[in-house]
C-alpha positions as CSV (number, residue, x, y, z in Angstrom):
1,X,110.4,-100.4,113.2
2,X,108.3,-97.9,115.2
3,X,108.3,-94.2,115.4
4,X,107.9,-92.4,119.1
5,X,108.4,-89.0,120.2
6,X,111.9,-89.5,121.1
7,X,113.1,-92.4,119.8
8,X,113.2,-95.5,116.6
9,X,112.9,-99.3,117.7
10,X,115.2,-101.6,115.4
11,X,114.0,-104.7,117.0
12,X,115.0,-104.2,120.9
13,X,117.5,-101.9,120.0
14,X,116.3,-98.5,120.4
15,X,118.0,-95.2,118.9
16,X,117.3,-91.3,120.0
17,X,116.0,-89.3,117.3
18,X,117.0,-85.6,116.4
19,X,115.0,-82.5,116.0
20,X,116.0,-82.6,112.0
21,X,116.6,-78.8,112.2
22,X,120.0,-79.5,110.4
23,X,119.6,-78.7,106.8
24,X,121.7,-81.5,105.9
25,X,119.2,-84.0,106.7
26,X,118.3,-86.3,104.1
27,X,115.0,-85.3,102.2
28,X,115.0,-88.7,100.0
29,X,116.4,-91.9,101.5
30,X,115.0,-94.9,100.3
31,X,114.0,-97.4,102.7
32,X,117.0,-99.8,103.0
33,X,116.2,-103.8,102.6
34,X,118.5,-105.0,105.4
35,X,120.8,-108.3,104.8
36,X,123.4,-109.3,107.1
37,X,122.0,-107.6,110.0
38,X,123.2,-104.2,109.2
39,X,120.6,-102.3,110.8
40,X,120.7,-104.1,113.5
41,X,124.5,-103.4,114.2
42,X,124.4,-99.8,113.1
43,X,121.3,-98.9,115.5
44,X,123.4,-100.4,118.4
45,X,126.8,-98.4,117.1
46,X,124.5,-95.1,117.1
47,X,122.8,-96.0,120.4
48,X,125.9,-96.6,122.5
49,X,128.1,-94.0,120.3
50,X,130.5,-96.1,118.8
51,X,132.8,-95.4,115.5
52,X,131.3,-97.9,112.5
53,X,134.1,-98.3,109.8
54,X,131.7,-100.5,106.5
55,X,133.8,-102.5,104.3
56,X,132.6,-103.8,101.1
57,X,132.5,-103.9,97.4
58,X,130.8,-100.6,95.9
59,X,127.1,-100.5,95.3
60,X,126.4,-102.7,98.2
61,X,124.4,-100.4,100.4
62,X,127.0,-98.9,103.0
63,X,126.5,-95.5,102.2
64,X,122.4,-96.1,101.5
65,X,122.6,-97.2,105.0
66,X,123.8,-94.1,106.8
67,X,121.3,-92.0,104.8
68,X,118.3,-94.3,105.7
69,X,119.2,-93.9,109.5
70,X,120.2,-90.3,109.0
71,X,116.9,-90.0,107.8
72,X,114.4,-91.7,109.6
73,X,115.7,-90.2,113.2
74,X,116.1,-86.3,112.0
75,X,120.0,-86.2,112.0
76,X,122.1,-84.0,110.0
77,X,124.1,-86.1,107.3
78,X,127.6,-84.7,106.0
79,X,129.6,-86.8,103.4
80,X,133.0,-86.5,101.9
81,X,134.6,-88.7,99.8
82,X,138.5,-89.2,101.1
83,X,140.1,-89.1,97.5
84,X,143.8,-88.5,97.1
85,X,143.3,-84.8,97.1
86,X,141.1,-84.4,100.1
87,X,143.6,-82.4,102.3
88,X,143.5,-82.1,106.1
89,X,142.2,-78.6,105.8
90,X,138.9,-79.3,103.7
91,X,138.2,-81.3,106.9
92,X,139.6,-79.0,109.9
93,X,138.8,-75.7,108.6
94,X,141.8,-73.2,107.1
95,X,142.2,-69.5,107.5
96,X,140.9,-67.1,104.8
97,X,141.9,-63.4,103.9
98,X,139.8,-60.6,102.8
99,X,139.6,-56.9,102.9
100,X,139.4,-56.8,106.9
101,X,142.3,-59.3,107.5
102,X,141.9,-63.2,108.3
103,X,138.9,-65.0,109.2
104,X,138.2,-68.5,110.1
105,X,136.2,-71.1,108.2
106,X,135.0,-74.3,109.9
107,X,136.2,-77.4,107.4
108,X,133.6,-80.3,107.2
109,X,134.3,-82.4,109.9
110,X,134.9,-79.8,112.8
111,X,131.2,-78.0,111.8
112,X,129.2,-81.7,112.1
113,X,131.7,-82.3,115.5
114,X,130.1,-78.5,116.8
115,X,126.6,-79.2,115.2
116,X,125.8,-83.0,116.5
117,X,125.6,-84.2,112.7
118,X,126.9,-87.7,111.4
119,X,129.3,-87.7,108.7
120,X,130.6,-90.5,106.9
121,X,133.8,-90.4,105.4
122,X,133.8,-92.2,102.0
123,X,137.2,-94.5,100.6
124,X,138.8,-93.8,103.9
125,X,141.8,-96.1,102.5
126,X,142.6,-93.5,100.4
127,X,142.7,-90.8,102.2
128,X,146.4,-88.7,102.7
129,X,148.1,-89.8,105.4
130,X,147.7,-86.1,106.9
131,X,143.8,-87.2,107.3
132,X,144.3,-89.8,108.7
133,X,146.6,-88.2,111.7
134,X,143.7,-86.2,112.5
135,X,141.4,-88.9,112.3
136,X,142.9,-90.7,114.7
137,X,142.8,-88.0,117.4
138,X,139.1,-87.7,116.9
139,X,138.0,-91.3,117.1
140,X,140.2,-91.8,120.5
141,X,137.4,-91.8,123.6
142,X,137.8,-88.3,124.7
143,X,138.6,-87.4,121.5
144,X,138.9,-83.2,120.1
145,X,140.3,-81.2,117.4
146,X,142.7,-78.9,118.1
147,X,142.2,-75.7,115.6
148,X,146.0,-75.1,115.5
149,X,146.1,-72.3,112.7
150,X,143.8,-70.7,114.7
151,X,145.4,-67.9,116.7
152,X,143.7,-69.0,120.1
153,X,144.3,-72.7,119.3
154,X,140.7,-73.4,120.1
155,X,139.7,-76.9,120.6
156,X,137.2,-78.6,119.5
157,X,134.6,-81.4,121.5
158,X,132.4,-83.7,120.2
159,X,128.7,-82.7,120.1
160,X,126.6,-85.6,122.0
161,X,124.8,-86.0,118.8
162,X,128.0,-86.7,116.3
163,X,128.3,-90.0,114.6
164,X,131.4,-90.9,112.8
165,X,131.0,-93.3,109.8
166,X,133.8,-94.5,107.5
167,X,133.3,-96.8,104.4
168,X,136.1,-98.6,102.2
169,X,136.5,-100.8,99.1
170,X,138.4,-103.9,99.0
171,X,142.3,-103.3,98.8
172,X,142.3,-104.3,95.5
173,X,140.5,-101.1,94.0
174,X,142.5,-98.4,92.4
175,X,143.6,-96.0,94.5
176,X,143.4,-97.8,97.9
177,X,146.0,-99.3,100.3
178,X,146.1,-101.1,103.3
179,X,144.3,-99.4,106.3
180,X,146.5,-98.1,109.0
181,X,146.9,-100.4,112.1
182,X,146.2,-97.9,114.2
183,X,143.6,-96.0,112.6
184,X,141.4,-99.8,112.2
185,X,142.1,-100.3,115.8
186,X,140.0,-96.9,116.7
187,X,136.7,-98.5,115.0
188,X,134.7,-100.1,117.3
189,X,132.6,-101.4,115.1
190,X,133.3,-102.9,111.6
191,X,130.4,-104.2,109.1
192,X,130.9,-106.3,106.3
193,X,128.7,-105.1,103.4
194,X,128.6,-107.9,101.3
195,X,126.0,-108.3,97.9
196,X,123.0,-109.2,98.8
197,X,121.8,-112.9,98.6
198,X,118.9,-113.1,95.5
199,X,115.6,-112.3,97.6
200,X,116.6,-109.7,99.1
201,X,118.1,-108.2,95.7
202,X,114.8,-109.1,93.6
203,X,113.2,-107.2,96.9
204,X,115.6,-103.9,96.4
205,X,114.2,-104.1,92.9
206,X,110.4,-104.4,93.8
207,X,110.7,-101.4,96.5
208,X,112.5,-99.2,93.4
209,X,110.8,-100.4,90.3
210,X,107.8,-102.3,91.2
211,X,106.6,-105.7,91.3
212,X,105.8,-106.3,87.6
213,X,110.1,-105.3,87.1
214,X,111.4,-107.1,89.9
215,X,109.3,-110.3,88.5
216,X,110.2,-109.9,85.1
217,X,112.3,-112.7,83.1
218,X,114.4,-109.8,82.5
219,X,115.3,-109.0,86.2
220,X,115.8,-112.2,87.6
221,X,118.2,-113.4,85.0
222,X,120.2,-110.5,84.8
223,X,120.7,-111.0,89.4
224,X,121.6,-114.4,87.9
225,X,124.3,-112.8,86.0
226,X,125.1,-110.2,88.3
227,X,126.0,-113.6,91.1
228,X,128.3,-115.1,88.1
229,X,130.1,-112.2,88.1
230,X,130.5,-111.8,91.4
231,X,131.7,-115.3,91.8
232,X,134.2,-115.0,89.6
233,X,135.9,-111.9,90.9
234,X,135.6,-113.8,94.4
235,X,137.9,-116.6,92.4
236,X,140.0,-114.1,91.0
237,X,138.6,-115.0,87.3
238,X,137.6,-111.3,86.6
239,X,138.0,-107.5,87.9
240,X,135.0,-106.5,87.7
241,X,131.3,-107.6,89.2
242,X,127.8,-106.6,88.8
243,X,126.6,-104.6,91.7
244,X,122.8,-103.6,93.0
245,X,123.2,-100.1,91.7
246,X,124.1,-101.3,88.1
247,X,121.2,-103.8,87.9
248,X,118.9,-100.9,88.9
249,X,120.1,-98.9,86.2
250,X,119.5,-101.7,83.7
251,X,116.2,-102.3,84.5
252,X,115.2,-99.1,84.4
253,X,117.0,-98.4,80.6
254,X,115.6,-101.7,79.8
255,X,111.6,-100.5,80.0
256,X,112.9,-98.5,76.9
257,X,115.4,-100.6,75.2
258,X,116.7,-103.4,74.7
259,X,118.1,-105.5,77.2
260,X,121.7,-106.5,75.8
261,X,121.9,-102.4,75.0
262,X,120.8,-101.2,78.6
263,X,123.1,-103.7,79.9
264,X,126.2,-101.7,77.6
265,X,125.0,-98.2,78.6
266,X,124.3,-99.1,82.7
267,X,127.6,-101.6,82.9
268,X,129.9,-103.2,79.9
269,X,131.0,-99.8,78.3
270,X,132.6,-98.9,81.8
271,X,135.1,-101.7,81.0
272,X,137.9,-102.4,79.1
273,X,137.4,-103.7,75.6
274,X,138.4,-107.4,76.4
275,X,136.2,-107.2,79.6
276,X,133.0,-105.7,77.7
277,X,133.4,-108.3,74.6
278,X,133.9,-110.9,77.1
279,X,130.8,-110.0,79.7
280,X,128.5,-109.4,76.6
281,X,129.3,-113.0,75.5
282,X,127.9,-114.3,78.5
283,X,125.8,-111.7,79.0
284,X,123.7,-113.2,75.9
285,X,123.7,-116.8,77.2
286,X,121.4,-114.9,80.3
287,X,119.5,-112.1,79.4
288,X,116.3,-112.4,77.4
289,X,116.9,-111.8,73.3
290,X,113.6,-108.8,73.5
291,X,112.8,-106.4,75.9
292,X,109.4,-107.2,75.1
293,X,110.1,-110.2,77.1
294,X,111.3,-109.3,80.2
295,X,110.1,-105.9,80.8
296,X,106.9,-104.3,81.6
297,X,105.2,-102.8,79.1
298,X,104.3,-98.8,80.4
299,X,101.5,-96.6,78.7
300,X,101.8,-93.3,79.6
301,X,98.5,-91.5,81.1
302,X,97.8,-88.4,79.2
303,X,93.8,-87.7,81.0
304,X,92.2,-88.7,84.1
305,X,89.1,-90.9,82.0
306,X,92.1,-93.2,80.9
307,X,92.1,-94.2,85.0
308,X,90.0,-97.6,85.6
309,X,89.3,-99.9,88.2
310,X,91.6,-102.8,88.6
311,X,94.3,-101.8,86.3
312,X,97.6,-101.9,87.9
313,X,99.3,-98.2,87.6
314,X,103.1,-96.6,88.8
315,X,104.0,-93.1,89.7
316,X,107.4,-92.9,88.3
317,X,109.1,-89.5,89.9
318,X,108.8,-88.0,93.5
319,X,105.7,-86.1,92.9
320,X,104.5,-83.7,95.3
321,X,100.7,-83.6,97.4
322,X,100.1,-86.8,95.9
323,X,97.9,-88.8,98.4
324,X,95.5,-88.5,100.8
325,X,94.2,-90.4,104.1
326,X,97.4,-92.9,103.8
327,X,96.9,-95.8,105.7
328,X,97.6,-99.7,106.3
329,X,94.4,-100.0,108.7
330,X,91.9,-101.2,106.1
331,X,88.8,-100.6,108.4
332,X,90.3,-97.3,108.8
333,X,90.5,-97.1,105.3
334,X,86.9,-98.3,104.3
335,X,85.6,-95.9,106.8
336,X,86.8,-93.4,105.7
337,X,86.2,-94.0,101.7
338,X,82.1,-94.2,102.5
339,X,82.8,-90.5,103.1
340,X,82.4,-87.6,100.5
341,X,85.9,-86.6,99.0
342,X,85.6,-83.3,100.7
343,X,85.6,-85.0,103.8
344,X,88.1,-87.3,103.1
345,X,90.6,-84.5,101.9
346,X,89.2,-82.4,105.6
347,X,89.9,-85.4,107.7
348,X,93.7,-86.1,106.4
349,X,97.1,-84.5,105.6
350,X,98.1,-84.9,102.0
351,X,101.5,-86.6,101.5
352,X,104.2,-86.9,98.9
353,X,104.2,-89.8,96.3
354,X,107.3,-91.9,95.5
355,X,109.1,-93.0,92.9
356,X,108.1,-96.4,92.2
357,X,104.6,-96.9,94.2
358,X,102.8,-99.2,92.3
359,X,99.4,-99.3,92.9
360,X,95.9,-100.2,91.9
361,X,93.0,-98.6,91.6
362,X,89.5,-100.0,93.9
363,X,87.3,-97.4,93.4
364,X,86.8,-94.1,91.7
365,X,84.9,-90.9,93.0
366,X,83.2,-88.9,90.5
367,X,81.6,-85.0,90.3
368,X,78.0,-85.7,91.7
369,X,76.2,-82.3,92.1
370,X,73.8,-84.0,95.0
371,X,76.2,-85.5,97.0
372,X,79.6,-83.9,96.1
373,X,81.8,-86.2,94.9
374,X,80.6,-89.9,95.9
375,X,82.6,-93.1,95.6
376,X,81.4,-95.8,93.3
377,X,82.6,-99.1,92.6
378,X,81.9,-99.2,89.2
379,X,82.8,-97.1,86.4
380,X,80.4,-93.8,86.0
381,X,79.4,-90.7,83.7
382,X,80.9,-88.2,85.1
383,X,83.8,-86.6,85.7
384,X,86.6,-88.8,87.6
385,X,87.6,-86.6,90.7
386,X,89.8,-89.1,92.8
387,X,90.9,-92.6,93.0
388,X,90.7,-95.0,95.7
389,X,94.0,-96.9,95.8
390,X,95.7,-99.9,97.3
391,X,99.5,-100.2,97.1
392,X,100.8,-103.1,96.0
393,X,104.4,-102.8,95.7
394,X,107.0,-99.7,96.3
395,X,107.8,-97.3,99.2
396,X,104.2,-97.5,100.2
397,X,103.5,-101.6,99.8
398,X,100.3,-102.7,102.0
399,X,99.0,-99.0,102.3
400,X,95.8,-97.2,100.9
401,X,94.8,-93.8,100.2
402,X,92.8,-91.1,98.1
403,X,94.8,-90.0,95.1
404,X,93.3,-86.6,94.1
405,X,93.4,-85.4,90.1
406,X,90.4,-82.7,89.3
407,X,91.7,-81.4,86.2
408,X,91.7,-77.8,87.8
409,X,94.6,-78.9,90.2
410,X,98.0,-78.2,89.5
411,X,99.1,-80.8,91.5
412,X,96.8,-83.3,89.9
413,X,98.4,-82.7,86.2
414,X,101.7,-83.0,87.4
415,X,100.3,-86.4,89.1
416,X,98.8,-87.6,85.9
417,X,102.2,-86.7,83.9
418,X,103.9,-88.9,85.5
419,X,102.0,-92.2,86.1
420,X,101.8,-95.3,83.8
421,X,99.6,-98.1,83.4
422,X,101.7,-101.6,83.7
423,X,100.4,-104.3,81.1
């Protein structure tokens, strides 16, 4: 992928990007490890304007995707799920009273239509059949809203921007039926989301806990549960399978816990008592007997002099002014680490850190009342200053950059709060 002025390359297929005034573009949207070509097919439905209905189990990465996209080219993102009780009007607009008479509020999908936003429209086989009627009118070619309670019947076009998503469940979740004929036929495009295969799920792991997690004994066995699950439901054997987002969530209880208990509180108390005694059973004949096994061990950083060379750390929240002089070009990088740090921090734009950039540490600049604050490649007297870092696994991976923490920065504390050495 490449950023330019006007435009995002997914391979040869290249998508206009937006101004990302709207305030509904995403601020945090994870980078999305493609499998099954979904980026691929979702840059060619934005590109060419095309409806893109995603059909798939939950917690497989159809919703992730719109946000990533939404995201990464500037464009407003409006969501709504289509429960039962999601009535035509939340989505057309509806006519209000106050002290001055009626007025007219915009619903959800009519604003995004005016606006140029995407919106994707969430369990859209459960949606009232009401919704779908209008639905229908606006995925047609030409197609408008028609504002009918309003008293000049305005009507409504398409922005050029507007993208129309839609994601479903299988039919067999609760609350779903069968999608309308005619309604399906309207979608020009329609993805299959299925789970992804092991790599790339053990690589959705690394990008959102780090490599020591997503190699763990811990990890890898519990994806090889997560499969035998899904495998079984496939069959018919079971109602119920393992997703992504629940193997995510058990990883991250487990750096605390054990793992048969962050397995219960992420996944087996959601289901039914004969379901949970039954998964927990097997559950056992996978998942390591101590977290001490198949978890990293995390030691919490309390003071910058704790910070040493080699030692492999993670930033664990989004943490704000966090890095300096990022950069994959390591000449670029070298060159600019010979520098002071006051140069460094001069020549470069500070940027956020991430959740999950795990990183570690080359070098470490130190107070030097001769030369400012020097780099040195060995530990120092001293006060530490800044780090030099290389990432090695998380939102960043292959990067370098300055990571600032004087003790009389704000910034820095918060910084410090929040990162943990991996042993």
């Amino acid at each position: 992928m490449s950023k330019e002025t006007a435009t995002i390359k997914y391979g040869k297929i290249e998508i206009p990007t937006n101004d990302g005034a709207s305030p509904y573009v995403p601020q945090k949207a994870g980078h999305f490890i493609d499998h099954g070509d979904i980026m691929k097919t979702m840059a060619i439905a934005i590109r060419d304007n095309l409806p893109v209905l995603l059909m798939g189990e939950s917690g497989t990465g159809k919703t992730s995707a719109i946000r990533y996209l939404a995201n990464q080219t500037g464009n407003g993102l409006r969501r709504v799920n289509l429960n039962g009780g999601t009535t035509a009007d939340e989505l057309i607009g509806r006519l209000l009273i106050n002290d001055k008479g009626t007025y007219w509020v915009d619903g959800v999908l009519t604003e995004a239509m005016r606006r140029g936003e995407w919106i994707v429209l969430d369990e859209i086989n459960a949606a009232l059949p009401e919704v779908l009627f209008v639905l229908q009118s606006v995925l047609d070619d030409d197609g408008y809203l028609v504002l009918q309670e309003k008293d000049d019947k305005e009507i409504v076009h398409k922005h050029p921007n507007f993208r129309l998503f839609a994601t479903c469940n299988p039919p067999e979740y609760a609350g779903t039926k069968e999608m309308n004929k005619a309604l399906l036929s309207r979608f020009a495009i329609c993805i299959s989301a299925d789970f992804p295969p092991t790599d790339k799920e053990l690589e959705i792991i690394e990008h959102r806990l780090g490599n020591t997690v997503a190699t763990s004994e811990m990890a890898i066995k519990l994806v090889g549960l997560a499969n035998e699950t899904r495998k079984a439901k496939e069959m018919g054997n079971a109602d119920y399978a393992i997703n992504t987002r629940d193997i995510l969530n058990t990883l991250a209880l487990a750096e605390n816990m054990e793992p048969m208990d962050a397995l219960s509180l992420a996944f087996t108390n959601k289901l039914d008592a004969t379901d949970n005694k039954a998964l927990r059973a097997i559950a056992k004949l996978h998942l390591p007997s101590s977290k001490k096994k198949g978890a990293a061990t995390r030691k919490p950083i309390t003071d910058i002099s704790e910070l040493t060379i080699s030692s492999t750390y993670i930033l664990d929240v989004d943490t704000h002014n966090a890095y300096f002089g990022v950069t994959d070009d390591p000449v670029q990088f070298e060159k600019l680490m010979q520098s002071d740090l006051g140069a460094v921090i001069a020549s470069s734009t500070r940027e956020d850190g991430i959740k999950g950039d795990e990183f570690v540490i080359d070098a470490l600049y130190f107070e030097d009342e001769s030369a400012g604050a020097s780099k040195v490649e060995l530990q120092s007297s001293g006060v530490k200053v800044a780090s030099a870092i290389k990432f090695i696994a998380g939102p960043n991976k292959g990067k370098q950059a300055v990571m600032v923490h004087h003790q009389d920065l704000e910034d820095s504390a918060k910084i410090i709060q929040n990162l943990y050495e991996i042993s």
